[in-house]
C-alpha positions in Angstrom: -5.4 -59.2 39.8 -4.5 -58.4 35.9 -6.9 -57.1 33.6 -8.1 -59.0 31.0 -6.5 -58.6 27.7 -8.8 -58.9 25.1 -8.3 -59.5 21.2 -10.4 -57.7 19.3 -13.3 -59.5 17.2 -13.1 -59.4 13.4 -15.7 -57.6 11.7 -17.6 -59.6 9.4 -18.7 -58.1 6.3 -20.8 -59.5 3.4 -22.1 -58.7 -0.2 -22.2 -60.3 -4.0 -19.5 -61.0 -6.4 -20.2 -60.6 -10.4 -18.0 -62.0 -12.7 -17.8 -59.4 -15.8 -14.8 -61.5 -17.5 -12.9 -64.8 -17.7 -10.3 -65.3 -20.6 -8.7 -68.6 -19.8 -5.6 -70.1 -22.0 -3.8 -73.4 -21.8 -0.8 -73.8 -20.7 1.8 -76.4 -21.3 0.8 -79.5 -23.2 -2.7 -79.2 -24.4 -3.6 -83.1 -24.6 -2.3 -84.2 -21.2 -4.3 -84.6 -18.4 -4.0 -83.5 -15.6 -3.6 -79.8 -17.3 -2.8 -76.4 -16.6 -4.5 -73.3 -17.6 -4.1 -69.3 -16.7 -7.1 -67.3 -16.3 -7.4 -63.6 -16.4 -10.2 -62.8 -14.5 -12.5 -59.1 -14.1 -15.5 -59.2 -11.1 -16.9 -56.4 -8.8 -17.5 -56.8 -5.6 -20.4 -54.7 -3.4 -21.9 -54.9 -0.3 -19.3 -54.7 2.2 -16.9 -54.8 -0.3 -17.1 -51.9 -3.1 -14.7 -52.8 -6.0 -15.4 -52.9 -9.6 -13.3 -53.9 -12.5 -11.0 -55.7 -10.2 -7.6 -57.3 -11.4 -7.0 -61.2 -11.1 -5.1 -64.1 -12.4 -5.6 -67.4 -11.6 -3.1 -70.9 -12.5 -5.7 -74.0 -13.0 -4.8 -77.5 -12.4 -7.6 -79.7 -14.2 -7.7 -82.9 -13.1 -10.9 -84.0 -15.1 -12.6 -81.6 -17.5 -14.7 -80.2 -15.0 -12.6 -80.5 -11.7 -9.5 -79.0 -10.6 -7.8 -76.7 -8.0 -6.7 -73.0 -8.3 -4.6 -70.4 -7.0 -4.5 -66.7 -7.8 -3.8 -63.0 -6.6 -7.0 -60.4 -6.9 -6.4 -57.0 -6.6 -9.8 -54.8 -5.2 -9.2 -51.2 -5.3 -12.4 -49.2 -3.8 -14.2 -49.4 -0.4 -14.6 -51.9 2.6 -17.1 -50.7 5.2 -16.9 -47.1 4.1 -13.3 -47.1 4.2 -11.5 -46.5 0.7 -8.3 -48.2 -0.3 -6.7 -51.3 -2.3 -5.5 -54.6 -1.0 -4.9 -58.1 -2.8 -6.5 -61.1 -1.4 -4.8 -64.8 -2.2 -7.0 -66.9 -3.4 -7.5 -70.8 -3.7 -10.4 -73.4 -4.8 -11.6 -76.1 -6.0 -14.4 -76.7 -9.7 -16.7 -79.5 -8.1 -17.9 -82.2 -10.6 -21.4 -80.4 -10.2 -19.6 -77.2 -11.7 -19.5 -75.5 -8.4 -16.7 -73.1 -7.3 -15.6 -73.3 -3.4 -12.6 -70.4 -2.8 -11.2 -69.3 0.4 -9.0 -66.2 0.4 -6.8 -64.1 2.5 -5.3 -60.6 2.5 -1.7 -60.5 0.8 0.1 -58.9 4.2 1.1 -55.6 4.3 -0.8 -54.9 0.5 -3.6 -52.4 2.1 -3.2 -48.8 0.9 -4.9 -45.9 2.3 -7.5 -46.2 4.6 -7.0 -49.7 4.6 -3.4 -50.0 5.8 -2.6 -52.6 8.2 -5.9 -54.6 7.1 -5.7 -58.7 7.5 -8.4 -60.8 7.1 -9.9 -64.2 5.6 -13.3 -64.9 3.7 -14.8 -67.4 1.4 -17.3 -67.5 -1.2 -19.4 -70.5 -3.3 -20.3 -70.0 -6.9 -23.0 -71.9 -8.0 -23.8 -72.4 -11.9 -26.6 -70.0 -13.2 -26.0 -67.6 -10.2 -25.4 -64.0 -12.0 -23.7 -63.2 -8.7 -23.0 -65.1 -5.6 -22.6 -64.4 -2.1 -19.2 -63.9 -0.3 -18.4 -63.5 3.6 -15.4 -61.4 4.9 -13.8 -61.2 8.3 -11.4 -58.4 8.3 -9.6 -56.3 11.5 -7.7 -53.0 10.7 -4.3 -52.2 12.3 -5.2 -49.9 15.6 -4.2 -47.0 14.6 -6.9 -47.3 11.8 -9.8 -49.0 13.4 
């Protein structure tokens, strides 16, 4: 009989997102519609996630005023679960009509440093309007020479 290969489980890890800065410009043709905008964008992470003053850029589309889609690169550069490092997470959303934020994201392969090389891994968070910070979840596995 073979054993059983088993694939490890990610480890889930949660925590709070601020947004500290957003400095969004147009770009292309201001008065057409659907538009484009870039945003340069500043949050910290903690919880399970320890990064401040983080580095990210986001390309808009809006479709309406207050809906669109997004895509963009974040860089964290701190702590995950104890562990300290930098890696950049892709990132893509949607703006509801309601003003909400829905992003799912994923690790940039091969972009962990440190203690965090050979990290992949998927989350997703939901910003609400008024919420000073809003939750995020992360499921994350380390290459085995690291976990």
């Amino acid at each position: 009989m073979r054993p059983i290969e088993r694939t490890p489980m990610p480890t889930r890890t949660t925590g709070y997102i601020t947004a500290a800065d957003w400095q969004e410009r147009k770009a292309g043709p201001a008065e057409t519609s659907p538009r484009l905008a870039l945003a340069s964008v500043v949050n910290t992470f903690t919880g399970g996630i320890e990064a401040a003053d983080t580095t990210c850029e986001y390309v808009i589309a809006y479709a309406t005023e207050k809906t669109g889609t997004f895509a963009g690169m974040e860089l964290l550069t701190g702590t995950l679960d104890g562990r300290a490092g930098a890696f950049v997470l892709d990132e893509r959303g949607t703006f509801e009509p309601d003003g909400s934020v829905r992003c799912t994201f994923e690790v940039v392969p091969g972009s962990g440093t440190g203690a965090l090389t050979g990290l992949t891994g998927t989350g997703s968070f939901v910003y609400r309007p008024g919420e000073p910070s809003f939750p995020y979840t992360f499921d994350y596995e380390l290459g085995p020479e690291l976990s």
